[in-house]
C-alpha positions as CSV (number, residue, x, y, z in Angstrom):
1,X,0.0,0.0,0.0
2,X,1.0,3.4,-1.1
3,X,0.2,7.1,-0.7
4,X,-0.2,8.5,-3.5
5,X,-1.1,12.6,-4.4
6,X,-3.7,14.0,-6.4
7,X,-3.7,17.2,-7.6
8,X,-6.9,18.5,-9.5
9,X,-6.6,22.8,-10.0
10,X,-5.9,24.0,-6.4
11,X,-7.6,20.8,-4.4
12,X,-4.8,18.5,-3.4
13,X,-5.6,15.0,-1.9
14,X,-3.3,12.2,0.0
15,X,-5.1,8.8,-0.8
16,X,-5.0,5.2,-1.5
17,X,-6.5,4.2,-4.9
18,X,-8.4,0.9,-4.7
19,X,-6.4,-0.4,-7.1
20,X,-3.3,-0.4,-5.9
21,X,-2.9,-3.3,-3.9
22,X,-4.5,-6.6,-2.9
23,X,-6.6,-5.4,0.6
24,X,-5.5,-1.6,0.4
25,X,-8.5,-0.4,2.3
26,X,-8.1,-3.2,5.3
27,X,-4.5,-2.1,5.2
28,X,-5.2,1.5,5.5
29,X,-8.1,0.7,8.4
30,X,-5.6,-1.1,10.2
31,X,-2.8,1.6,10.0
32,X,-5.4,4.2,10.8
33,X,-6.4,1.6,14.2
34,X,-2.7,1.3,14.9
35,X,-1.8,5.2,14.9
36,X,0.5,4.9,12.5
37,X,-1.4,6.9,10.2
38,X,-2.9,9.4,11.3
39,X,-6.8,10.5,9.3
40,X,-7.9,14.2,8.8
41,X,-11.4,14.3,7.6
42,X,-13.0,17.4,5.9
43,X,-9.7,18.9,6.1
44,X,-7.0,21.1,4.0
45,X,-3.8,20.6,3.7
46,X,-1.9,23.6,3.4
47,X,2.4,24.3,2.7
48,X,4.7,26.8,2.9
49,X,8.4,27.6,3.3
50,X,8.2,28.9,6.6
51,X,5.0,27.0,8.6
52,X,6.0,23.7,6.5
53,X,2.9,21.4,6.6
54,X,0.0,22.1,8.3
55,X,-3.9,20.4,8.1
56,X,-6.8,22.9,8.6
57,X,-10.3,21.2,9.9
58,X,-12.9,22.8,7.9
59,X,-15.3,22.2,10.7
60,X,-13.2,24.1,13.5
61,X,-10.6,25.9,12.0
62,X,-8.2,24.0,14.0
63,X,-4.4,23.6,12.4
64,X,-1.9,20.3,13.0
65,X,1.2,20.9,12.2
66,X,2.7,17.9,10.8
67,X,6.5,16.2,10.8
68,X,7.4,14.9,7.6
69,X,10.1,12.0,8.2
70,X,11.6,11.1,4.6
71,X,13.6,8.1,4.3
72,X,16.6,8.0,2.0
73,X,15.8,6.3,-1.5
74,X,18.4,4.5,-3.3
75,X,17.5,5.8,-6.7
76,X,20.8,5.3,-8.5
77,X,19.8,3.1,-10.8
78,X,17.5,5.8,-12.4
79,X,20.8,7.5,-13.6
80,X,21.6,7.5,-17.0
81,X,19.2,7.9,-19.8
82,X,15.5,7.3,-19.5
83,X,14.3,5.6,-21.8
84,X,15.7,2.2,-21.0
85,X,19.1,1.4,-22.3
86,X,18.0,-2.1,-23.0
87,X,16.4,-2.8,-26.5
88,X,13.5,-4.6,-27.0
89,X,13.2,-7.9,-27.1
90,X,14.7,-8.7,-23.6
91,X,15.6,-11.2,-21.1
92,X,16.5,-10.8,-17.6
93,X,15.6,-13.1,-14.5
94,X,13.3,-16.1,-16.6
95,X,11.4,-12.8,-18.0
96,X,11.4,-11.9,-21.2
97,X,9.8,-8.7,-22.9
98,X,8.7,-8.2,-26.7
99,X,7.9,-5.3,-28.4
100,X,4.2,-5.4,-28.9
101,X,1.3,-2.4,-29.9
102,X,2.4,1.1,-29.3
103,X,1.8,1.8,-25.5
104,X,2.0,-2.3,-24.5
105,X,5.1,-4.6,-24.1
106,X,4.2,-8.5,-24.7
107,X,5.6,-10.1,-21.3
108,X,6.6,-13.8,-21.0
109,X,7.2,-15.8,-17.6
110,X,8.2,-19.5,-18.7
111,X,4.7,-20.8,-20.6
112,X,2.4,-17.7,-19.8
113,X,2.4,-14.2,-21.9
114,X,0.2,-10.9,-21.2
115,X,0.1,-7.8,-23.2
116,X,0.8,-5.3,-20.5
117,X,0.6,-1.0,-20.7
118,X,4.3,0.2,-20.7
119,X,3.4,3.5,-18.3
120,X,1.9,1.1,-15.5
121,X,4.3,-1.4,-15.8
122,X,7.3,1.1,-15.6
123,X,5.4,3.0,-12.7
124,X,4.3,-0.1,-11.0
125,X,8.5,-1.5,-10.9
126,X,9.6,1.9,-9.7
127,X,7.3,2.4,-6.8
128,X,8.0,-1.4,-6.2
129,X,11.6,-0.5,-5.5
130,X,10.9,2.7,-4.4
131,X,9.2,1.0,-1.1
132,X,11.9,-1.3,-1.1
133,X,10.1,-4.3,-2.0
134,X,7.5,-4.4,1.2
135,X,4.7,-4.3,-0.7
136,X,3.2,-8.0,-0.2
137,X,0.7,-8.8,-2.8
138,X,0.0,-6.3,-5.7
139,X,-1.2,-6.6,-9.0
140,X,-1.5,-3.9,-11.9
141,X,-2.9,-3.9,-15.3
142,X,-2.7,-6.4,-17.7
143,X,-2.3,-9.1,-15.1
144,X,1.3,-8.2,-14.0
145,X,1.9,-9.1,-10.2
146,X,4.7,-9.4,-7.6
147,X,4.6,-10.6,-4.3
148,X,7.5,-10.0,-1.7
149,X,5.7,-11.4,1.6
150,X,7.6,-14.4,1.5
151,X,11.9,-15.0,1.8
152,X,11.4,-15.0,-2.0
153,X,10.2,-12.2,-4.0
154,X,7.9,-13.7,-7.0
155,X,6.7,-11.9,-10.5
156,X,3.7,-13.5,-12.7
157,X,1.2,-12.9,-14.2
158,X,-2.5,-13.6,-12.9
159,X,-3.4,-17.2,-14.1
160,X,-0.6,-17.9,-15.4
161,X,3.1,-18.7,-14.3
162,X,5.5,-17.0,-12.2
163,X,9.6,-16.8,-11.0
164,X,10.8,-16.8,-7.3
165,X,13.6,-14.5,-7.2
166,X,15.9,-14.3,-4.1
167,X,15.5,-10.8,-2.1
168,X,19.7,-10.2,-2.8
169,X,19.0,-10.8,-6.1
170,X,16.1,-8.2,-6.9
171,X,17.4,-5.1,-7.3
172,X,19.8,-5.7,-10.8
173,X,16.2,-7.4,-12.3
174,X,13.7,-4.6,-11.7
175,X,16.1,-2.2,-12.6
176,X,16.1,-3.9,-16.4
177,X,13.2,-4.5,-16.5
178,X,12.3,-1.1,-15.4
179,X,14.8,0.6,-18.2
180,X,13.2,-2.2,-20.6
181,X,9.6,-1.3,-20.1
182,X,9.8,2.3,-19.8
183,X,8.1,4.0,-22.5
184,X,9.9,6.9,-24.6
185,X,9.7,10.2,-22.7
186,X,8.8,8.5,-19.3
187,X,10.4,9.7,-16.1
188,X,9.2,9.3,-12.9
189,X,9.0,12.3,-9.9
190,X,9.8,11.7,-6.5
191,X,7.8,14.6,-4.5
192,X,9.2,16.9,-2.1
């Protein structure tokens, strides 16, 4: 489960979409329950330089002034050029990747193959990494999933067949297939 922003004109919004993982809303519900995450109902959220982040309760008028803790993301691997360096087709960790319809890449895991969008699939292996593989169960369009909750981390695709990769190993095999999959122009932005 991840936060993720949405910004429509001036409105901005800190949610989980429903989408995004396999029992985000229990997930959320039980982080709300265990105070890690804290829930601001019919509220604002309001930043600047010098009061840094603050919620306003449209009800009372109230302000919370909230700490921000940021952990240190090893991005590295997104150095270089973006697009991927790697040409399609490509092979890396009993996955292989085909060029397919503009916007899709044909994916194949031993016997099993799914047309999957490039965007969500590049998207979907960054924020992977980006929450250092402690996602458990997700899944994404076209039937791509990982799971990480066991001592192996595993990619598939729904119905179909999957590979158990080692946690040491992980890192060096999302990274190519995030340069792989990454459509022409894509770049992904860390917020503030």
């Amino acid at each position: 489960m991840y936060l993720e922003v949405l910004q429509v004109r001036r409105a901005q919004v800190f949610g989980a979409q429903g989408h995004s993982g396999h029992a985000t809303f229990p997930n959320v519900i039980r982080l709300v329950g265990s105070g890690r995450v804290r829930f601001f109902g019919l509220s604002d959220y309001r930043w600047d330089p010098s009061n840094g982040h603050t919620i306003v309760s449209r009800l009372t008028g109230d302000q919370t002034h909230v700490r921000v803790r940021r952990k240190l993301v090893d991005a590295t691997y997104l150095e270089g050029e973006i697009p991927s360096r790697h040409a399609l087709p490509f092979e890396t960790g009993g996955i292989r990747l085909e060029a397919s319809e503009p916007g899709f890449v044909r994916m194949r895991v031993a016997g099993s193959s799914a047309e999957v969008p490039r965007h969500w699939a590049a998207r979907f292996f960054f924020r992977w990494a980006l929450h250092d593989y402690r996602l458990g169960y997700v899944e994404t369009y076209g039937g791509l999933y990982t799971d990480d909750r066991g001592e192996d981390a595993i990619i598939g695709l729904r119905g179909g067949d999957s590979v158990s990769i080692h946690k040491d190993e992980l890192t060096p095999i999302v990274e190519a297939l995030y340069r792989a999959i990454a459509p022409p122009g894509y770049t992904e932005e860390l917020l503030p």
